[in-house]
C-alpha positions as CSV (number, residue, x, y, z in Angstrom):
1,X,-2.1,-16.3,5.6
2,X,-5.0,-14.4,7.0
3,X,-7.4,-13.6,4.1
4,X,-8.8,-10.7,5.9
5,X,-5.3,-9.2,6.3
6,X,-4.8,-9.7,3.1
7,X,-7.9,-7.8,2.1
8,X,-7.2,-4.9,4.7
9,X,-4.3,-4.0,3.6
10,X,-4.6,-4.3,-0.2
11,X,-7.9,-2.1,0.2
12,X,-5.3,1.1,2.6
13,X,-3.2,0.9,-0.1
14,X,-5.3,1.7,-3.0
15,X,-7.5,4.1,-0.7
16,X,-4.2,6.0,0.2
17,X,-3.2,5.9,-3.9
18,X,-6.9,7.5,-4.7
19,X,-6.3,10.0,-2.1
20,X,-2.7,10.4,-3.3
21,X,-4.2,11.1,-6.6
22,X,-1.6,8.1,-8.1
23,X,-1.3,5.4,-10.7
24,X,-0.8,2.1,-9.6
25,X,2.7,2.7,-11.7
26,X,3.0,5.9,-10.1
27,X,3.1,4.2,-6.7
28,X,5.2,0.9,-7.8
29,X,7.9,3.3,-9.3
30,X,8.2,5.5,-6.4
31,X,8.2,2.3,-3.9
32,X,10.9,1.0,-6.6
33,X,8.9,-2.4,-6.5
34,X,7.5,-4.1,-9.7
35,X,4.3,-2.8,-10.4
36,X,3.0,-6.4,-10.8
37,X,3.8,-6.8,-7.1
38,X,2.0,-3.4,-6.2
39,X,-1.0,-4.7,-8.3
40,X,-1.4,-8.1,-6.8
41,X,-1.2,-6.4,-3.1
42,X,-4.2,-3.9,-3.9
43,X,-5.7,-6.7,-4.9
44,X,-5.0,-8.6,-1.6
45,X,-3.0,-11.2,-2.7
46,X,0.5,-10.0,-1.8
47,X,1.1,-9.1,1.6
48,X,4.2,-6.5,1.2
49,X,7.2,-7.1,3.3
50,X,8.5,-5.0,6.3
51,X,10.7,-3.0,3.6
52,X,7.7,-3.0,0.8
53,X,5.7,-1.7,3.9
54,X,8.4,1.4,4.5
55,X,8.9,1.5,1.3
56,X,5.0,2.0,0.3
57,X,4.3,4.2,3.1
58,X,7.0,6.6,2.3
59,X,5.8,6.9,-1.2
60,X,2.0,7.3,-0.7
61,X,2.7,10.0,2.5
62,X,0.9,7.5,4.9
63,X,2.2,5.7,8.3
64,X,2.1,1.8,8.5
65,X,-1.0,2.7,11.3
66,X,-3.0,4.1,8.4
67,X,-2.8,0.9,6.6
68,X,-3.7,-0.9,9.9
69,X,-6.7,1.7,11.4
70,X,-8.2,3.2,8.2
71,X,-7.1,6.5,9.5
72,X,-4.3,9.1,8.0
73,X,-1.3,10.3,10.1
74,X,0.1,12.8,8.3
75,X,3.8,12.0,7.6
């Protein structure tokens, strides 16, 4: 597993929850995943699934290309 995948991604997602103005719970129940799980990928050391992905996106308002670019694509 690239590291620095790892590290990209884990820092989109908690910059989209700060911008979303969400809890780490907030975002884990919304995503229906265990908020452990959401944790340990802001973290950057869970690399979600394509469904986690989807799933994450849809509840944070942000495209998978966000998480990849840094940008937001308003959904």
């Amino acid at each position: 597993m690239d590291e620095a995948v790892l590290i990209q991604v884990g820092s989109g997602l908690r910059g989209a929850r700060v911008r979303a103005g969400m809890t780490q719970l907030e975002v884990a129940e919304a995503a229906c995943l265990p908020p452990e799980a959401y944790v340990r990928m802001e973290c950057g050391k869970l690399l979600p699934t394509v469904p986690m992905l989807v799933a994450l996106c849809r509840a944070l308002r942000i495209s998978a290309e966000w998480l990849r670019v840094g940008s937001v694509s308003p959904r």
